[in-house]
mmCIF file as gemmi writes it, N, C-alpha and C atoms, coordinates in Angstrom:
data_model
loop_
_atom_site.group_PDB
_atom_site.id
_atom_site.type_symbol
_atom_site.label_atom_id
_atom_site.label_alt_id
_atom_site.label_comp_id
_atom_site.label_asym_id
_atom_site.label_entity_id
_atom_site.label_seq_id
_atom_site.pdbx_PDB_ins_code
_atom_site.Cartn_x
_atom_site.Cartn_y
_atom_site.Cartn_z
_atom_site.occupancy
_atom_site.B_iso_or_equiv
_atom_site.pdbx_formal_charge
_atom_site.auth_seq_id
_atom_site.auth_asym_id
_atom_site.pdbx_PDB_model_num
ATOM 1 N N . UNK Axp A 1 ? -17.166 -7.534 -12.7 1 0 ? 1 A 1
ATOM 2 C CA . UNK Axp A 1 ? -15.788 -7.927 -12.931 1 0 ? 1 A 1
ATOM 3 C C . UNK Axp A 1 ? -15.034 -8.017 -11.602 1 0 ? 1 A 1
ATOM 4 N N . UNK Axp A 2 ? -14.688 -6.99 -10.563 1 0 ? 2 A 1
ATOM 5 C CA . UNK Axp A 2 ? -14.398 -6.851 -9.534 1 0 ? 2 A 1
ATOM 6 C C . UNK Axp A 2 ? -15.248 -6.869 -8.241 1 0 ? 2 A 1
ATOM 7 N N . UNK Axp A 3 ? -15.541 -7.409 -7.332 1 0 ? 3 A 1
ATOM 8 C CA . UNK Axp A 3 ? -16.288 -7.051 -6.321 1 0 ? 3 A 1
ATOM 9 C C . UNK Axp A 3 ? -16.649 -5.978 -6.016 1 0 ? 3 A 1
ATOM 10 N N . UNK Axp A 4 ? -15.543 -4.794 -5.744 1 0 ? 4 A 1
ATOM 11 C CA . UNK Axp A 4 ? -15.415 -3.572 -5.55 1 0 ? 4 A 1
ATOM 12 C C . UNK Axp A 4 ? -16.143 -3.036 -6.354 1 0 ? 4 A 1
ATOM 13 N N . UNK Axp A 5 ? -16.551 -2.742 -7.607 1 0 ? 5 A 1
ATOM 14 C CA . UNK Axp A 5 ? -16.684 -2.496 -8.587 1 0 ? 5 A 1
ATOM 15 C C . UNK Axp A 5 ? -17.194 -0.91 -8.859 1 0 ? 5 A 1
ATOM 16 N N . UNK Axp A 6 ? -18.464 -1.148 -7.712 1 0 ? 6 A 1
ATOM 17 C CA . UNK Axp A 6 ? -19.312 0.019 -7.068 1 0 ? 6 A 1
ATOM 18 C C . UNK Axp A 6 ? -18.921 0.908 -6.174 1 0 ? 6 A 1
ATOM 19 N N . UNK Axp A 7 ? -17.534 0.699 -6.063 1 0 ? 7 A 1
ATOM 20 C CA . UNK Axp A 7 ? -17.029 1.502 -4.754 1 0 ? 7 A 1
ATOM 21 C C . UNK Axp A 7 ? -16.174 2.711 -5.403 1 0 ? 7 A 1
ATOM 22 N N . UNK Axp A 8 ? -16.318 3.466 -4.524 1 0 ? 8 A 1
ATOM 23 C CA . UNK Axp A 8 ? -15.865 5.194 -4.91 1 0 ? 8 A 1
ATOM 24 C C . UNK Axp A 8 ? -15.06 5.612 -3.888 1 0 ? 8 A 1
ATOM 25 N N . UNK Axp A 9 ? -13.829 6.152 -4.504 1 0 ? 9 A 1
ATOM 26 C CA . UNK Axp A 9 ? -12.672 7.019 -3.424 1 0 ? 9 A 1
ATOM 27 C C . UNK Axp A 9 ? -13.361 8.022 -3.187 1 0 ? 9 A 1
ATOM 28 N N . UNK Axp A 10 ? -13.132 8.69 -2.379 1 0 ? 10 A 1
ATOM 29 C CA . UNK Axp A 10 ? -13.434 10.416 -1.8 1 0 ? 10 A 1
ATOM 30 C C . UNK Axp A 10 ? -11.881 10.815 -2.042 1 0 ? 10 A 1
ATOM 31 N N . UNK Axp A 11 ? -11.185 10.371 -1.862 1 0 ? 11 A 1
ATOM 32 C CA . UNK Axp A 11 ? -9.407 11.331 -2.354 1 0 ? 11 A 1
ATOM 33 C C . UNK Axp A 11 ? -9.266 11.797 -0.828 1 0 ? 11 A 1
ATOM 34 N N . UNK Axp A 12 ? -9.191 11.239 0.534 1 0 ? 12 A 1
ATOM 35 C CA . UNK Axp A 12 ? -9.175 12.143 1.537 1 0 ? 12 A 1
ATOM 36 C C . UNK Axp A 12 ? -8.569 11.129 2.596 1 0 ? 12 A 1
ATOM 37 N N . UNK Axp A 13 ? -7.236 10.281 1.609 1 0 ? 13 A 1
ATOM 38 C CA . UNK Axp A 13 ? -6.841 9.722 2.634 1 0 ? 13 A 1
ATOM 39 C C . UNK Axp A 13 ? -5.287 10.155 2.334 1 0 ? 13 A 1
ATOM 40 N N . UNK Axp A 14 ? -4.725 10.902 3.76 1 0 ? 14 A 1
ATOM 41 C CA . UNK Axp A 14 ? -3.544 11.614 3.77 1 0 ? 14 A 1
ATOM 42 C C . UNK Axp A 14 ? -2.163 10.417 4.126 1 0 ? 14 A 1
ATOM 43 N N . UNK Axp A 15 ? -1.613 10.044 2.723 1 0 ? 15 A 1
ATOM 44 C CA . UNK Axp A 15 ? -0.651 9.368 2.743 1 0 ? 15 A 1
ATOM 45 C C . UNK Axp A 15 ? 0.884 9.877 3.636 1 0 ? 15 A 1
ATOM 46 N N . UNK Axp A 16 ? 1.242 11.127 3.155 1 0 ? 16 A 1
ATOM 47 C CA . UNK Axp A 16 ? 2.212 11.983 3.583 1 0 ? 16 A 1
ATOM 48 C C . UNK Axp A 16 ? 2.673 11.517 4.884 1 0 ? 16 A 1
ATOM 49 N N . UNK Axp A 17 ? 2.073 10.847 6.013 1 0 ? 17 A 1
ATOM 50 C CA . UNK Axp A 17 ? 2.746 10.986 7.292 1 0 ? 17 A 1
ATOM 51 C C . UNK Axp A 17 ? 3.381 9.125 7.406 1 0 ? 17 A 1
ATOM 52 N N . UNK Axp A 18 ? 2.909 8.025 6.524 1 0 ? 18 A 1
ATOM 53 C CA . UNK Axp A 18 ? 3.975 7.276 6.236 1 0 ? 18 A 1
ATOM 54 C C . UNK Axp A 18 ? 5.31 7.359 5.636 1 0 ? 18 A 1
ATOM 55 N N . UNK Axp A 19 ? 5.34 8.95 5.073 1 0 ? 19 A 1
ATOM 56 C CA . UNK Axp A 19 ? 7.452 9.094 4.253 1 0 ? 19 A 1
ATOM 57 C C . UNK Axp A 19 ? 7.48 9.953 5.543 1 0 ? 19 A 1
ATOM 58 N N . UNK Axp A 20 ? 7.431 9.971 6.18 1 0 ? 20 A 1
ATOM 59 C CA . UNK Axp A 20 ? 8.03 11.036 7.085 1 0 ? 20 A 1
ATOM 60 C C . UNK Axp A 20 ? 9.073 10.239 7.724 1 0 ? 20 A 1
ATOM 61 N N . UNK Axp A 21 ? 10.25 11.099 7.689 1 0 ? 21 A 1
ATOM 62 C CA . UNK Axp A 21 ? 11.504 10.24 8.277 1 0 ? 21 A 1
ATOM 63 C C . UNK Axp A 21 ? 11.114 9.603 9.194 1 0 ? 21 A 1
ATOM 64 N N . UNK Axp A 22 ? 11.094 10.193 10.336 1 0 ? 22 A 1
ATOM 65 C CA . UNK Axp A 22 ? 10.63 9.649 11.708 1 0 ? 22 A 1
ATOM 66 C C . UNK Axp A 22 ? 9.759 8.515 11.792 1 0 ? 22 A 1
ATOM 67 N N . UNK Axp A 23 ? 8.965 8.374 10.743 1 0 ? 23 A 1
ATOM 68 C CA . UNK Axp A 23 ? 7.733 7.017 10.799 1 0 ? 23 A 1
ATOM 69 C C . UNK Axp A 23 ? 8.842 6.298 9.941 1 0 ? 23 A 1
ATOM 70 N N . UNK Axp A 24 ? 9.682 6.631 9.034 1 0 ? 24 A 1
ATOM 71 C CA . UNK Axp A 24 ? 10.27 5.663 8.843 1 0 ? 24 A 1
ATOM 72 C C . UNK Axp A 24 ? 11.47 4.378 9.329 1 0 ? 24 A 1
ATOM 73 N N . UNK Axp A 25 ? 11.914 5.941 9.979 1 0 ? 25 A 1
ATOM 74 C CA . UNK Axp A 25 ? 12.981 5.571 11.372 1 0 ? 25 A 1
ATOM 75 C C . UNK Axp A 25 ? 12.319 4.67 11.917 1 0 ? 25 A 1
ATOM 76 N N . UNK Axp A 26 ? 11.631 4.739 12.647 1 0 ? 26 A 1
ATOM 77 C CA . UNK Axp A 26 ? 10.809 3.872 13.381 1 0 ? 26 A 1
ATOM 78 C C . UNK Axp A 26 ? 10.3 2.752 13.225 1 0 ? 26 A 1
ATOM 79 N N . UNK Axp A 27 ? 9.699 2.154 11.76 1 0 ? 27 A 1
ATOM 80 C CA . UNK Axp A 27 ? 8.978 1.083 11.116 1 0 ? 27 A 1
ATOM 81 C C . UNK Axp A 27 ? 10.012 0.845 10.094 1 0 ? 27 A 1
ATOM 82 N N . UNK Axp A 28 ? 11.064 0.897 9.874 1 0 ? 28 A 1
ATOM 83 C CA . UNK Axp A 28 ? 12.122 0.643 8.789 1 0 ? 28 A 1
ATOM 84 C C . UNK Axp A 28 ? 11.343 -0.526 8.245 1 0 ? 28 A 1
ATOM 85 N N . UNK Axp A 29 ? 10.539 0.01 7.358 1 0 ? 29 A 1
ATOM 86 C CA . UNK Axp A 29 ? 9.832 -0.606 6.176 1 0 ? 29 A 1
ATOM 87 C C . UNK Axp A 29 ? 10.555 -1.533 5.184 1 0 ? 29 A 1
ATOM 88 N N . UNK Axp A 30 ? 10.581 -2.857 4.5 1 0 ? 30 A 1
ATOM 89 C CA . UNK Axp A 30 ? 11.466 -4.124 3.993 1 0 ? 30 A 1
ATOM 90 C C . UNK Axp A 30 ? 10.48 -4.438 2.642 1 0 ? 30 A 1
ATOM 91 N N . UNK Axp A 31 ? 9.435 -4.304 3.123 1 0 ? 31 A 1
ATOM 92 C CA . UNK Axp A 31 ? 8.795 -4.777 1.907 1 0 ? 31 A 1
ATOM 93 C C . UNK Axp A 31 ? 8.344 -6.239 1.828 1 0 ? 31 A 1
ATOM 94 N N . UNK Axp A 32 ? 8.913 -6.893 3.194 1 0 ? 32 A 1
ATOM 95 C CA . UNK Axp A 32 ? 8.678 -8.127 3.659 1 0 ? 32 A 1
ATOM 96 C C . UNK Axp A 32 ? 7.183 -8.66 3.938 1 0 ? 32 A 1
ATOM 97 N N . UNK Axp A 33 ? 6.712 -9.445 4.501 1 0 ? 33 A 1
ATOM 98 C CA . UNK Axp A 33 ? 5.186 -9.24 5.072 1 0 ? 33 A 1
ATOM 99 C C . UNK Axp A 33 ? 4.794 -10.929 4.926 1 0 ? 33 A 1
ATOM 100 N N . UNK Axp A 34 ? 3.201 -11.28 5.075 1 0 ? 34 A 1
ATOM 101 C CA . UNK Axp A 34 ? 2.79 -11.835 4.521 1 0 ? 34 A 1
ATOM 102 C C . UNK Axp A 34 ? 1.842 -11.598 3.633 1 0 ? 34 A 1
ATOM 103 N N . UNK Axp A 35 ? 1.755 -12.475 2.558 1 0 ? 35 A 1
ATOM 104 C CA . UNK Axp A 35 ? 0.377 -12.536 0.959 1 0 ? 35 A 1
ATOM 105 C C . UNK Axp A 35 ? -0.304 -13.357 1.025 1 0 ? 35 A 1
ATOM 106 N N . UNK Axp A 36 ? -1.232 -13.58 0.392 1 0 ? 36 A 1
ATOM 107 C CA . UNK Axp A 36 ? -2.173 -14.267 0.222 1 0 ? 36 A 1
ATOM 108 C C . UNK Axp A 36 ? -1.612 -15.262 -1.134 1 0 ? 36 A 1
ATOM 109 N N . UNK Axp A 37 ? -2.06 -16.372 -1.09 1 0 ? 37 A 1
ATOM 110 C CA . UNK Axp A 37 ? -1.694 -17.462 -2.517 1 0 ? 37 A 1
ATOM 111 C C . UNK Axp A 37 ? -2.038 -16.71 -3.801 1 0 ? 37 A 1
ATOM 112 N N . UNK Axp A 38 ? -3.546 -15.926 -3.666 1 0 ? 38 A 1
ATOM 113 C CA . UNK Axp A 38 ? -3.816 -15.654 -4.819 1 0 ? 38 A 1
ATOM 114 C C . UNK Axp A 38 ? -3.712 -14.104 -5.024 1 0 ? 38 A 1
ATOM 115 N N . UNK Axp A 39 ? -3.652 -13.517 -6.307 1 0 ? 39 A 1
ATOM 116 C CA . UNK Axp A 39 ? -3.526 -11.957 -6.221 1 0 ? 39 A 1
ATOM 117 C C . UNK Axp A 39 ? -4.851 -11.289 -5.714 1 0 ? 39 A 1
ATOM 118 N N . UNK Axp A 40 ? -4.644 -10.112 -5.101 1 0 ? 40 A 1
ATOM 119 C CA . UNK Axp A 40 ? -5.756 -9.434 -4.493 1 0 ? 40 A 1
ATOM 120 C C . UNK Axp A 40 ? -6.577 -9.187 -6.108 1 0 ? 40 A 1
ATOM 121 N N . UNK Axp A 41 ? -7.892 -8.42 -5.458 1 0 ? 41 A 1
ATOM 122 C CA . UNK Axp A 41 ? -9.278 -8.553 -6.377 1 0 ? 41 A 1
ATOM 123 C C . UNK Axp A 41 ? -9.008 -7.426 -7.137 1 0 ? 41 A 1
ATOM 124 N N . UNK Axp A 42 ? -7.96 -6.073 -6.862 1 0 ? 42 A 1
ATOM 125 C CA . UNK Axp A 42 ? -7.599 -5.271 -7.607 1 0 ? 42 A 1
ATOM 126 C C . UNK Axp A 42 ? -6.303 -4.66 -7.88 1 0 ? 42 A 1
ATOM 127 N N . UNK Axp A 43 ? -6.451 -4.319 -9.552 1 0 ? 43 A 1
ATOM 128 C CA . UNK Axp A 43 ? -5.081 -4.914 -9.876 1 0 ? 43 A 1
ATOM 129 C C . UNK Axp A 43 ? -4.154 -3.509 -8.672 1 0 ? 43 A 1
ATOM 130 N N . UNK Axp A 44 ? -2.779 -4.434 -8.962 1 0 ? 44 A 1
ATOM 131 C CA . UNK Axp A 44 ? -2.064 -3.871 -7.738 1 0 ? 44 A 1
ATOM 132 C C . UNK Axp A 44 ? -0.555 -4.08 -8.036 1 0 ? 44 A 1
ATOM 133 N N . UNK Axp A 45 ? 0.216 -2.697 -7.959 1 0 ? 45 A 1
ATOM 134 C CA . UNK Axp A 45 ? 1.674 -2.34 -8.042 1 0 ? 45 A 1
ATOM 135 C C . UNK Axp A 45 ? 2.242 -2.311 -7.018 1 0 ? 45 A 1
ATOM 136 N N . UNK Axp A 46 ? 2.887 -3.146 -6.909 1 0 ? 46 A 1
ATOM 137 C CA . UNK Axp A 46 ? 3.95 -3.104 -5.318 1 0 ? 46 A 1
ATOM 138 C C . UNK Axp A 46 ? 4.946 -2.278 -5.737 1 0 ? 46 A 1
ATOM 139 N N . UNK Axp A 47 ? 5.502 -1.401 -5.455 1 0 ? 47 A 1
ATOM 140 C CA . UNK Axp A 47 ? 7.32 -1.107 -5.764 1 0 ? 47 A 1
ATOM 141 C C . UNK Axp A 47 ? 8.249 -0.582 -4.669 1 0 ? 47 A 1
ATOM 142 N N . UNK Axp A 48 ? 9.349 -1.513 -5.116 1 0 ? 48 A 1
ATOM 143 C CA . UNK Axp A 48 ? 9.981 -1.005 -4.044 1 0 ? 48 A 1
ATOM 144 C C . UNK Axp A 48 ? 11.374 -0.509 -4.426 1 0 ? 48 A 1
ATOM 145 N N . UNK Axp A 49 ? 12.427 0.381 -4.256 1 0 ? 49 A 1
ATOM 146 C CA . UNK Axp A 49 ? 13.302 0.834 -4.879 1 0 ? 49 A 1
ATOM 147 C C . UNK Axp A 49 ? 14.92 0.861 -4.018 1 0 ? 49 A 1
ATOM 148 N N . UNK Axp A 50 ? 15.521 0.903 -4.766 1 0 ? 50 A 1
ATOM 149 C CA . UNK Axp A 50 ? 16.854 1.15 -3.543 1 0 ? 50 A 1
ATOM 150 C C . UNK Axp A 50 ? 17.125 2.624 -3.295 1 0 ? 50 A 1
ATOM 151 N N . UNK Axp A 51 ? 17.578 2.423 -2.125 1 0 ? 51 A 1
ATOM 152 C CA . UNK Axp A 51 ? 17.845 3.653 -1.452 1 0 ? 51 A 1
ATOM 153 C C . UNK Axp A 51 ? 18.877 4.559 -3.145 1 0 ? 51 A 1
């Protein structure tokens, strides 16, 4: 169904130091970017919220 299909997390990737004020200060994150035409190969929640 997915390419990925066979692929396995280990759980050992430390998100925590992208909310850190300071990384945010810094990269004042928009939510902007570029995409691809078509949706990625797994399904996928963007969200973004107001302050």
């Amino acid at each position: 169904m997915y390419p990925f299909a066979d692929a396995a997390g280990r759980g050992s990737t430390d998100l925590r130091p992208v909310f850190e004020p300071a990384f945010l200060a810094e990269h004042r994150p928009d939510g902007e970017g570029p995409y691809d035409e078509q949706p990625p190969g797994v399904p996928t929640l963007w969200v973004l919220t107001k302050d």
